[in-house]
C-alpha positions in Angstrom: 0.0 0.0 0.0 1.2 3.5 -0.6 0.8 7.3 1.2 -1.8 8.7 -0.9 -3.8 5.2 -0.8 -3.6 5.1 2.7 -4.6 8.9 3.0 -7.8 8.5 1.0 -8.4 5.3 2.6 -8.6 7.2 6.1 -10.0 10.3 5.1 -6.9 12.5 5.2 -6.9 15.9 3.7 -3.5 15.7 2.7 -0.7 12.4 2.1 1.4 14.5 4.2 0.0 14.1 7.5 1.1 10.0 7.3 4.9 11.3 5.8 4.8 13.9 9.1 3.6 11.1 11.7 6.8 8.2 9.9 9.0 11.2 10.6 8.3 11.7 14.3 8.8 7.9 14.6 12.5 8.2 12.8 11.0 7.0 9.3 12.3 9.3 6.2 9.9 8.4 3.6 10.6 10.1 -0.5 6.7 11.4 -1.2 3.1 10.3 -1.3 4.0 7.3 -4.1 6.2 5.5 -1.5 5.4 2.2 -0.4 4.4 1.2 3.2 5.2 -1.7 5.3 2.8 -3.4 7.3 4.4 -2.0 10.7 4.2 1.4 9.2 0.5 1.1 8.2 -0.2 0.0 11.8 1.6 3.0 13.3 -0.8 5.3 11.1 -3.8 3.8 11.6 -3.2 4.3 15.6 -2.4 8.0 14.9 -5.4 9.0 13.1 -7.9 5.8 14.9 -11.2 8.4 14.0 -10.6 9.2 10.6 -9.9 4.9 10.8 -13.4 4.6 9.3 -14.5 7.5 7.7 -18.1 7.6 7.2 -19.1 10.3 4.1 -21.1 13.3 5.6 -25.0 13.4 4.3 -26.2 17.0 4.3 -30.4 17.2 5.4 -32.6 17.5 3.0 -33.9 21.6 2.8 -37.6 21.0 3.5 -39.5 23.1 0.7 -40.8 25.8 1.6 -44.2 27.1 0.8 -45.1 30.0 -1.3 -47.0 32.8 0.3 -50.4 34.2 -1.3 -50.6 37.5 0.1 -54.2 38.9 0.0 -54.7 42.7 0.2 -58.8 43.8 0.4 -61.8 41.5 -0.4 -60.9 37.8 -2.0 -62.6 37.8 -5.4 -62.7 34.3 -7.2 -60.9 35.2 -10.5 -57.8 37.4 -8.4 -57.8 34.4 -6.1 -57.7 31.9 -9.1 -54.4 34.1 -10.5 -52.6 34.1 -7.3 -52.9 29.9 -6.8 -52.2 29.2 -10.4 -55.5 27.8 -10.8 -58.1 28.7 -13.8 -61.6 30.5 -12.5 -63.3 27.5 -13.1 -60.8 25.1 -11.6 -61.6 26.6 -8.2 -65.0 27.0 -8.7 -65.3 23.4 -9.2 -63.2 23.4 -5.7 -66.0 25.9 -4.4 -69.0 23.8 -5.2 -67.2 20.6 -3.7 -67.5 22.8 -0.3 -71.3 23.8 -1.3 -70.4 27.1 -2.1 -71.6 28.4 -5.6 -69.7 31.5 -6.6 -69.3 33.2 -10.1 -66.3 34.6 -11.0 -66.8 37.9 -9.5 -68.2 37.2 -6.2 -66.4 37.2 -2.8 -64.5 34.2 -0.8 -64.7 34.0 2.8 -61.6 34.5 4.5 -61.6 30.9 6.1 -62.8 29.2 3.2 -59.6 30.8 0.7 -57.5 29.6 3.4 -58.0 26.1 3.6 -57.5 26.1 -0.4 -54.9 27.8 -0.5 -53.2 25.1 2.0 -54.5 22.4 0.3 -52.5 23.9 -3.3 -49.7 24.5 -0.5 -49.6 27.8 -0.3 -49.3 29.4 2.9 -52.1 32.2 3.1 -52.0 35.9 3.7 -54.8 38.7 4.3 -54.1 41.9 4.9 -56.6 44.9 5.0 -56.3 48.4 3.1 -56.4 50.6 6.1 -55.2 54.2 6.3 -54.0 55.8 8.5 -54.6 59.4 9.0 -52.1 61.2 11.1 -53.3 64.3 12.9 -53.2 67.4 11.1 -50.8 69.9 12.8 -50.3 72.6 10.2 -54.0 73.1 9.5 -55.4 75.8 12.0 -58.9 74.1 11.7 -59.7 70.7 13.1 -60.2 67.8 10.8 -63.5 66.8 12.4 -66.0 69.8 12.8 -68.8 69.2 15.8 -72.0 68.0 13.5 -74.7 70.4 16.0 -74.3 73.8 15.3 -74.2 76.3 18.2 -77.7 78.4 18.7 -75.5 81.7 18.7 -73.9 80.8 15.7 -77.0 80.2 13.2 -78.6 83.3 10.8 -81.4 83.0 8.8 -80.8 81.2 5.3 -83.0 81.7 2.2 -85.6 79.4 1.8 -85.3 76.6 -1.9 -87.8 76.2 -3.6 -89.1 73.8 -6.2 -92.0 74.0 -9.1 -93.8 70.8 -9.7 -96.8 69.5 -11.4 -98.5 68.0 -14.6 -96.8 68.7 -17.7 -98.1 72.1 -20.0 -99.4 73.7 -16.5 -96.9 76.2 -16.9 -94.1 75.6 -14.6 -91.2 76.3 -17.1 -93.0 79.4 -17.9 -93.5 80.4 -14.3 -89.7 80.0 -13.5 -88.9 81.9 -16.5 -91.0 85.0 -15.8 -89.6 85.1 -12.4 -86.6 85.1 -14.1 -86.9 87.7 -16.5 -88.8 89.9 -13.9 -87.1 89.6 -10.9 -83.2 88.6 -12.0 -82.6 89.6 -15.6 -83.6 93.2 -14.5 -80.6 93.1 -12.6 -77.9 92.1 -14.8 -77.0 95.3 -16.5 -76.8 93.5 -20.0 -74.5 90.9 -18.6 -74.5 87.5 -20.3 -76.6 85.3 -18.0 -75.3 81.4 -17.3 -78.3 79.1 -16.6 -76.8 76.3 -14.0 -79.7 74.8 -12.6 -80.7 76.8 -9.8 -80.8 80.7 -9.5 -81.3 83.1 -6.9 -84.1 85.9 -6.7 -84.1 89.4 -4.3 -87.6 90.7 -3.1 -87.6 93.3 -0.4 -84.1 93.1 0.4 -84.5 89.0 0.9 -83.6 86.1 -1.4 -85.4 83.0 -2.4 -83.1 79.9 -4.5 -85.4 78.3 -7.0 -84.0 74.7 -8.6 -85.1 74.3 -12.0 -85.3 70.5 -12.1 -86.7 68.7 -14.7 -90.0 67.3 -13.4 -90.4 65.3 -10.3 -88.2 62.3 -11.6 -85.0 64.3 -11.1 -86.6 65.4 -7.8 -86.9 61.4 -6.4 -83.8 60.8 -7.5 -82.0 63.2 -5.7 -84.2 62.5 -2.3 -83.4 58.8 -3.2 -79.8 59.9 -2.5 -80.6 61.5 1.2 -80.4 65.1 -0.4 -83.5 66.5 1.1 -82.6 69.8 -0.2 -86.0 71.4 -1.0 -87.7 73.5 1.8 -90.8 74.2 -0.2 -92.6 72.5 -3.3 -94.9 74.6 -5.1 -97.2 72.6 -7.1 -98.6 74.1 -10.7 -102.2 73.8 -11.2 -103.7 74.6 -14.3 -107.2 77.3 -13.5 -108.3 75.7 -16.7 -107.5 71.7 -16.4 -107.9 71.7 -12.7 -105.5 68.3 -11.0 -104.5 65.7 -13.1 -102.5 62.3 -12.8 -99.1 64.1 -13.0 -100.7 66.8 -10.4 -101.6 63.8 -7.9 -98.0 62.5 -8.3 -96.1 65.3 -7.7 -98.4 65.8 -4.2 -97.3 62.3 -3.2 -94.1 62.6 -4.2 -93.7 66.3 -2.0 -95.3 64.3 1.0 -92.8 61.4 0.9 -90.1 63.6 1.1 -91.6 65.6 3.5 -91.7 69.4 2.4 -93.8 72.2 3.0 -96.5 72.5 0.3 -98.1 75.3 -1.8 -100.2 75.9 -4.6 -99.9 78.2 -7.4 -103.0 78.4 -9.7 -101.5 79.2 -13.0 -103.1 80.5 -16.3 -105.9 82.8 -14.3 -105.8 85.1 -17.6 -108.1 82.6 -19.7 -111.3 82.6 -19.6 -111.9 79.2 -19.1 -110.1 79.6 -15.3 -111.9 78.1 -12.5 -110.0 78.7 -9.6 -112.8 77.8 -7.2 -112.9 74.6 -8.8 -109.3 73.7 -8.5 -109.7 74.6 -4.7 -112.9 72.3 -4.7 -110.0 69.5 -6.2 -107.4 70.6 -3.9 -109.6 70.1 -0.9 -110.0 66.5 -2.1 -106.8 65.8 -2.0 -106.2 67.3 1.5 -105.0 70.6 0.6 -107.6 72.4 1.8 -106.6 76.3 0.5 -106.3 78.4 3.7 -109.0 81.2 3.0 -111.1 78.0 2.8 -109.9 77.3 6.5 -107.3 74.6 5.6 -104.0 75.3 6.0 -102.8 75.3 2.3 -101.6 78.3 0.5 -102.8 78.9 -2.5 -102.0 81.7 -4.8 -103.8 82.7 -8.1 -101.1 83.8 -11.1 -100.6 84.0 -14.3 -97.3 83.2 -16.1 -97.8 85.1 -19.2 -99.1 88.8 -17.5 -97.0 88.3 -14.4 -100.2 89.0 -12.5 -100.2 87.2 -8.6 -96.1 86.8 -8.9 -95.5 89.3 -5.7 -98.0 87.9 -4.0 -96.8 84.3 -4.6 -93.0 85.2 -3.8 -94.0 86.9 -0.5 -96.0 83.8 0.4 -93.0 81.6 -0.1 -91.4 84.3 2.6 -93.9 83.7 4.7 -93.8 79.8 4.5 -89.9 80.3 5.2 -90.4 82.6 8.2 -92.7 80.0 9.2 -90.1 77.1 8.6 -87.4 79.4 10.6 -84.6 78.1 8.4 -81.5 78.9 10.0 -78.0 77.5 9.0 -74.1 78.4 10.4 -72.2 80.2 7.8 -68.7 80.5 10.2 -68.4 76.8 9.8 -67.3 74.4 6.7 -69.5 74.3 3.6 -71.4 71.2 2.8 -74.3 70.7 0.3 -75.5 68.8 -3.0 -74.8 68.5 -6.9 -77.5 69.8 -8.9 -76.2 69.0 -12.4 -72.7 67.9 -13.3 -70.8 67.9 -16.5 -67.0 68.1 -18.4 -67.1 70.9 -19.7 -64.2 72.3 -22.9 -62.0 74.5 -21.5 -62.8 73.8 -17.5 -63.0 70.0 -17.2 -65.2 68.8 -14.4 -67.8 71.1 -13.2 -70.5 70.8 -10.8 -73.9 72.9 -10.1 -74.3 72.4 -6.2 -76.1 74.2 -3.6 -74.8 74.7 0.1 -77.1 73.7 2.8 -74.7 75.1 5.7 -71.3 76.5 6.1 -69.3 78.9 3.3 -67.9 77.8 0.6 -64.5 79.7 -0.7 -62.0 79.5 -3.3 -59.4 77.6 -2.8 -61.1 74.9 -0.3 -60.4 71.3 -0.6 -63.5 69.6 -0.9 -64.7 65.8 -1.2 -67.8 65.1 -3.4 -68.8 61.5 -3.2 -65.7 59.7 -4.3 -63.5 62.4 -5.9 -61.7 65.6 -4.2 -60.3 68.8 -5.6 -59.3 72.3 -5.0 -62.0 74.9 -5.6 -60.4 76.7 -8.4 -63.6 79.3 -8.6 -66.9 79.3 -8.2 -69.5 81.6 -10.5 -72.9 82.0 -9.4 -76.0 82.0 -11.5 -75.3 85.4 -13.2 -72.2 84.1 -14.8 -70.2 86.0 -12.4 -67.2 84.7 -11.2 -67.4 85.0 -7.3 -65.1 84.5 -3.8 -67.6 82.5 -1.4 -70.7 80.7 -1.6 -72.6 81.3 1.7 -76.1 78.9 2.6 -78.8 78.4 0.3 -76.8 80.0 -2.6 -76.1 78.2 -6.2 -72.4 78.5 -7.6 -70.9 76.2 -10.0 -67.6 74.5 -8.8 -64.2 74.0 -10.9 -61.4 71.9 -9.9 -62.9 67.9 -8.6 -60.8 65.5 -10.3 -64.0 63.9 -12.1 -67.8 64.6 -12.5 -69.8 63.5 -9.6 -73.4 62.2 -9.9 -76.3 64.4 -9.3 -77.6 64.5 -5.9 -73.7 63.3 -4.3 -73.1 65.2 -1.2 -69.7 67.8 -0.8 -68.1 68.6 1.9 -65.3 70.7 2.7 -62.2 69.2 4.3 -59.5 70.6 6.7 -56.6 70.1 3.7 -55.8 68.4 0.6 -54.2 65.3 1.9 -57.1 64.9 4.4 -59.6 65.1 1.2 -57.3 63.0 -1.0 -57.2 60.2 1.9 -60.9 60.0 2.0 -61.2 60.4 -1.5 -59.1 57.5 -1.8 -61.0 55.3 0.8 -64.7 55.9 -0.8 -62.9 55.3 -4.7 -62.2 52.0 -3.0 -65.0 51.0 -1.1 -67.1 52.0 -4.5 -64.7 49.6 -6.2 -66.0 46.8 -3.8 -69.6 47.5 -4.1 -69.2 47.6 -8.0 -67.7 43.9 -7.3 -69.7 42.5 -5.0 -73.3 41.4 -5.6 -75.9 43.7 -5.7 -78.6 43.1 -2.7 -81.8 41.8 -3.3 -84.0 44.6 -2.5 -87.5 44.0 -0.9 -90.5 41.6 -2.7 -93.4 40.5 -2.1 -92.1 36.8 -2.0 -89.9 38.0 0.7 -92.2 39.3 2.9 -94.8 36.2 2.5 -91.8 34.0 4.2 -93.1 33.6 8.0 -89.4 32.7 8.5 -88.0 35.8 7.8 -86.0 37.1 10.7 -85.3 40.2 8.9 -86.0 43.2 11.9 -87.9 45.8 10.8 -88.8 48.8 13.1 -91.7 49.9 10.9 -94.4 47.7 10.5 -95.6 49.4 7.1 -96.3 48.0 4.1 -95.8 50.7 1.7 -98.1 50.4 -1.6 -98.1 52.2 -5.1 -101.0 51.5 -7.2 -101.9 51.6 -10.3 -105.1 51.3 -12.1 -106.9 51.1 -15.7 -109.4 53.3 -14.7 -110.3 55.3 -11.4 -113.4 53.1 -10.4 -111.3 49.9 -9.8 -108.5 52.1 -7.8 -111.2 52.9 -5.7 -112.8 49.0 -5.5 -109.1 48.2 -4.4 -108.4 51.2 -1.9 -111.5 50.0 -0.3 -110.6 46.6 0.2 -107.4 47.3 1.3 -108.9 49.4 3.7 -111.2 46.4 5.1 -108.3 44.8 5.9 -108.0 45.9 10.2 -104.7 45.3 11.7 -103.5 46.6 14.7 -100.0 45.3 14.0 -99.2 46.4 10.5 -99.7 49.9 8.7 -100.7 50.0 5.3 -99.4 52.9 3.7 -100.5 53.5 -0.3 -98.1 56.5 -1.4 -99.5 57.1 -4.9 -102.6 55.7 -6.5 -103.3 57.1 -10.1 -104.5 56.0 -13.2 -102.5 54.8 -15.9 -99.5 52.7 -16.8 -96.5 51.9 -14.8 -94.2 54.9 -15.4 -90.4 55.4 -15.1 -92.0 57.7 -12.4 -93.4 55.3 -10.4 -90.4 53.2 -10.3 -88.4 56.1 -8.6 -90.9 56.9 -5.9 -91.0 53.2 -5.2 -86.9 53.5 -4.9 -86.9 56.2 -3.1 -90.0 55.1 -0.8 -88.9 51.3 -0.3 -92.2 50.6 -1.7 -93.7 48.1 -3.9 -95.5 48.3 -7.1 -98.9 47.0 -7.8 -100.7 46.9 -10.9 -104.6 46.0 -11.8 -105.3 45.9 -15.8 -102.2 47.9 -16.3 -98.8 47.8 -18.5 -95.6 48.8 -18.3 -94.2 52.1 -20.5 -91.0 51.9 -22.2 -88.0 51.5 -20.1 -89.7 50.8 -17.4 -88.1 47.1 -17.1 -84.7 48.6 -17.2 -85.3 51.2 -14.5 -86.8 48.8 -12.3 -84.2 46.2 -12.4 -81.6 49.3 -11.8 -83.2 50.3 -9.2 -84.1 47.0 -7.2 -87.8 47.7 -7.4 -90.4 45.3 -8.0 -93.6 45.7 -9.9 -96.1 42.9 -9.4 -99.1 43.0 -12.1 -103.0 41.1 -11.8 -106.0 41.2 -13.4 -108.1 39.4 -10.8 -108.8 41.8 -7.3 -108.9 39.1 -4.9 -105.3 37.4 -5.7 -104.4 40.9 -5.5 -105.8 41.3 -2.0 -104.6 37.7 -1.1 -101.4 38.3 -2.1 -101.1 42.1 -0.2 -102.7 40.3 3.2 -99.8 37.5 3.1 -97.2 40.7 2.8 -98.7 42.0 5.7 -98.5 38.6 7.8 -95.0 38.2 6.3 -93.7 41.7 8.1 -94.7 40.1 11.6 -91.8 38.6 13.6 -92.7 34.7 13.7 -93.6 33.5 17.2 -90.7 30.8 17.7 -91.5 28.0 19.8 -89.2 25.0 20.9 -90.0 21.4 21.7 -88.2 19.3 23.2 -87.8 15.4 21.2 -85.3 13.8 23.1 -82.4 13.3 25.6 -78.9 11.7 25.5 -75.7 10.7 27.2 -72.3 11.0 26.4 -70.7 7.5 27.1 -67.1 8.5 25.5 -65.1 10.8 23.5 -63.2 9.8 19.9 -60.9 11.6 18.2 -60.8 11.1 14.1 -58.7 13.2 12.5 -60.2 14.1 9.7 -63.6 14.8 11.2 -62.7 16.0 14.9 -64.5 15.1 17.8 -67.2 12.7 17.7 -69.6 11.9 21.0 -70.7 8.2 21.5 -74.0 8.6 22.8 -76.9 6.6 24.3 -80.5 7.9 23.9 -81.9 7.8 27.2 -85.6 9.0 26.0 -87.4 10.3 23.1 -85.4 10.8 19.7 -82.6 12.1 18.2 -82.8 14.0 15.0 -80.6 14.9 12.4 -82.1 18.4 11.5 -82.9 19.0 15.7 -80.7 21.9 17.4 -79.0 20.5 20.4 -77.9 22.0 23.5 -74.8 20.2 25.7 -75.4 20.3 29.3 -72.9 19.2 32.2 -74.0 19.0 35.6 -77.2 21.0 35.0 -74.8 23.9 33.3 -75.2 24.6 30.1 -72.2 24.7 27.9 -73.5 25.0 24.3 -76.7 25.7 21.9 -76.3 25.0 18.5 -77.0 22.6 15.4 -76.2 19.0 14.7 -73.8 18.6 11.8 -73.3 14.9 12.1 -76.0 12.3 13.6 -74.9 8.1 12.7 -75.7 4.8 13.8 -72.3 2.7 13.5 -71.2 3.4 9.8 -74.4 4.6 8.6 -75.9 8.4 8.6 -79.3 8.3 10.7 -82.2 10.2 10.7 -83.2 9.9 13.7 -82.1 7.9 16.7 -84.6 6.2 19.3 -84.5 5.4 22.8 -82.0 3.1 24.0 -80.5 3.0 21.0 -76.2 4.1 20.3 -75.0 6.5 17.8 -72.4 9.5 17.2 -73.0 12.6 16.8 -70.9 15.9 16.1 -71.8 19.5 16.8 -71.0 22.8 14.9 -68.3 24.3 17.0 -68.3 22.1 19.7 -66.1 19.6 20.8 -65.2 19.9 24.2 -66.9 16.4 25.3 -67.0 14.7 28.1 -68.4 11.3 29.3 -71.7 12.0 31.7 -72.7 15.1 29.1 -76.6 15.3 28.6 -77.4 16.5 24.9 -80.8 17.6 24.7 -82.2 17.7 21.3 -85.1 19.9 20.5 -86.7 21.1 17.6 -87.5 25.1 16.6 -91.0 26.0 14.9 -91.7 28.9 13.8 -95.8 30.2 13.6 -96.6 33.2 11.2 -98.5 35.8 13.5 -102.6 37.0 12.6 -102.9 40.1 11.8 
């Protein structure tokens, strides 16, 4: 044998250490291709007796490591899909395995994307947008204003006012004469900019009228929660008297809750029968006040300007009457009128300001944009410095066009408005995402196991008829139905089709639509499945009725009564891994059931209430269990068993009130 044979043989780094070692012992060796002799060998294998039998070093194996899914906002099916390598149908597959049916855009719970993405071997990661808004030191305002204003610190505001009523009764024509009387006269042959609302001055005081197309614009925008009319002045024509369109715009000025006048327009014809539209008004409940109701109502005529004073210090009088007041020391805040992009200016938007001041140069947020109030010109076409309450201006500088009836506000700063800007872009991206609610139906409300808490019991009703004698037939029965329990409201009943209209009172009401020998105009379809509202059409009264009745029962809270079926013991515990912890029980009376809710009880304490998930007898799912009879049984959420536990199974029934 040689050096180097020997030196791999016991593992040596080097044939040198064996030619060092022969040296010590007085034996000159040439190099590492000497031969050895056996007493040499021995003397070497005694010096190094460890590296003797070298045994070659095994490194572990690096466990692999799992990828991380990191999560950021609300798990959507497709994004999720993406992130495990998966396609959207892939894990829906996986989803209806778990009896969840999703479509591509809906949400995953939290716990359920977990335990996919472990099962793909992922390791899983949510995190939540949140922003964090440090306090604002520089700003000499704080970022929160107190929402009650101060007694001491509220003036009187101009009243807003809107025109309503049947079509051709004048109303446009009304607004205009106003106009040309009472602003134009004014303007020293300046170029006058029409943006939606405008203000006019009698003795010394000002009045904002909104120019709104029609009521429909008018829903909308109280739809929204911008109750910004103080006054509705409803258009009747002396000559036509109230019609349909008159009888909507009444309702739709109650819903919302306004003060209420009448003008009587066209007096100058001689076909004007103003007695008679009082006669009309009184039916509806408007009885005029020099009749001894409490209704003002003003004759005029849009074409001679005849009763216009009179009417304009009546709507003082209804404001003085109103005592509306508003702080203008504090922040501005209001409502879009009308928006547009405009050449030359970009986004603009007609708003009004309900309280505060509104300036140049204030960062306000309107719905989900922001911007910097770059100017503000008021109705005049005059460009302006502030905006006080009550006034019209029209706003430049948001960063895109809001929708009519969004709310502004003014913010302490620009990073404080860009930060909440940048929250509501994001929750609006959510919404747009996520499934739109299932607004209110009839079949909904005929469930008697609805648990849904309502804290009106009102059933609210629009109805529509082919001609007035069966609206009245129906209003009647309705009426014969007595129940001290449930309030049934009818907000509008008119002759005629279902209207676009109609569907925006029922929207903006949370009411329903009902139809007798009726259709549905054009669009209407559309605007109701926008909107959420359903419209519900008959042709015989008594499934009508039958049907409205059952709505009525289906508002009542069910009265929930529980029977007990049966008793059992826990005799022991097991453990399966898969499935957790199972009970072995013994009936000791009455039955199990499978669909019974179960309550655990230890020592006469009661440790949990909830639902079977799991009820067998040996290998076998059961239905129900009898006395003396064995099974096993898991809970939902429960496993904290322990031999001597009672389980008492009962059952829940739930019995739809009388009215």
């Amino acid at each position: 044998m040689r050096v180097h044979e020997l030196a791999r043989e016991l593992g040596l780094r080097s044939s040198q250490d064996i030619l060092d070692k022969l040296h010590e012992h007085g034996m000159q060796l040439k190099n590492h291709m000497s031969p050895l002799t056996d007493e040499q060998v021995d003397i070497i294998r005694k010096a190094f007796p460890k590296s003797a039998t070298p045994t070659p070093a095994v490194l572990p194996k690096p466990e692999p490591q799992k990828k991380t899914i990191l999560v950021r906002g609300p798990i959507i099916v497709k994004e999720f899909a993406e992130q495990l390598g998966l396609k959207p149908n892939q894990l829906i597959a996986e989803l209806m395995m778990m009896n969840i049916f999703a479509s591509i855009n809906e949400r995953v719970d939290l716990k359920i994307a977990q335990q996919i993405a472990e099962k793909h071997g992922f390791s899983f990661e949510h995190e939540k947008k949140i922003i964090e808004r440090k306090p604002v030191t520089k700003a000499p305002e704080p970022a929160v204003e107190p929402t009650e204003d101060k007694n001491e610190d509220l003036a009187t505001r101009p009243p807003i006012v809107t025109f309503m009523g049947h079509v051709d009764h004048g109303k446009t024509s009304l607004l205009d004469k106003i106009r040309n009387t009472k602003v134009a006269a004014g303007e020293d042959g300046g170029i006058t900019q029409h943006i939606g609302a405008y203000t006019v001055t009698i003795n010394e005081r000002q009045i904002t009228f909104l120019d709104t197309p029609g009521h429909a614009a008018f829903t909308q925008m109280r739809a929204r929660g911008a109750n910004l009319t103080d006054i509705a002045v409803i258009i009747v024509d002396a000559q036509d008297g109230i019609m349909p369109q008159t009888r909507e715009a009444i309702q739709h000025a109650r819903a919302a809750k306004v003060a209420l006048m009448v003008a009587i327009n066209k007096i100058d014809l001689r076909g004007a029968n103003v007695d008679r539209v009082k006669t009309q008004l009184q039916k509806e409940g408007l009885a005029p006040e020099d009749w001894g109701g409490t209704t003002i109502c003003c004759p005029v005529s849009a074409l001679t300007g005849a009763g216009l004073d009179h009417l304009l210090e009546m709507i003082l009088l209804q404001a003085d009457m109103l005592e509306l007041k508003a702080n203008p020391g504090r922040r501005a805040q209001g409502y879009v009128i009308e928006a547009r992009l405009e050449p030359g200016m970009g986004p603009t938007a007609n708003i009004v300001v309900k309280r505060g001041t509104l300036k140049v140069g204030d960062a306000i947020t309107c719905g989900p944009y922001w911007g910097r109030v770059k100017a503000l010109i008021s109705d005049k076409g005059i460009k302006v410095r502030t905006a006080g309450p009550s006034l019209a201006v029209k706003v430049l500088g948001l960063t895109a066009v809001p929708e009519p009836g969004m709310e502004f506000q003014v913010q302490a700063n620009d990073r404080v408005a860009r930060e909440m800007s940048e929250t509501a872009l994001e929750e609006k991206r959510k919404q747009e995402i996520a499934v739109t609610p299932k607004r209110l139906t009839l079949d909904d409300l005929m469930k008697p196991a609805s648990s849904q808490a309502r804290e009106a019991r009102k059933l609210r009703l629009i109805l529509k008829g082919d001609v007035q004698g069966s609206l009245e037939a129906i209003q009647n029965s309705l009426a014969g139905i007595k129940s001290d329990k449930v309030v049934l409201d009818i907000l509008l009943a008119s002759v005629g089709n279902v209207s676009s209209n109609d569907v925006l009172l029922a929207r903006a009401s949370e009411a329903i639509i009902i139809g007798f020998h009726v259709g549905k105009d054009d669009g209407v379809n559309a605007t109701a499945k926008r909107e959420g509202v359903e419209i519900r059409l008959y042709s015989i009264i008594y499934e009508l009725l039958d049907e409205v009745r059952n709505a009525m029962v289906g508002l009542l809270e069910p009265i929930v009564k529980q029977t007990v079926v049966g008793h059992a013991e826990v005799l022991q515990v097991f453990e399966i891994s898969r499935k957790g912890t199972v009970a072995g029980c013994r009936c000791t009376d009455g039955k199990l059931t499978s669909r019974a809710r179960a309550r655990v009880k230890r020592k006469g304490d009661l440790l949990f209430e909830g639902s079977l998930i799991s009820l067998k007898r040996f290998q076998n799912d059961a239905a129900e269990v009898r006395e003396s009879q064995e099974c096993g049984l898991r809970l939902d959420n429960f496993s904290s068993f322990q031999p001597g536990d009672i389980i008492e199974c009962f059952e829940v029934e739930k019995i739809a009130q009388q009215l």
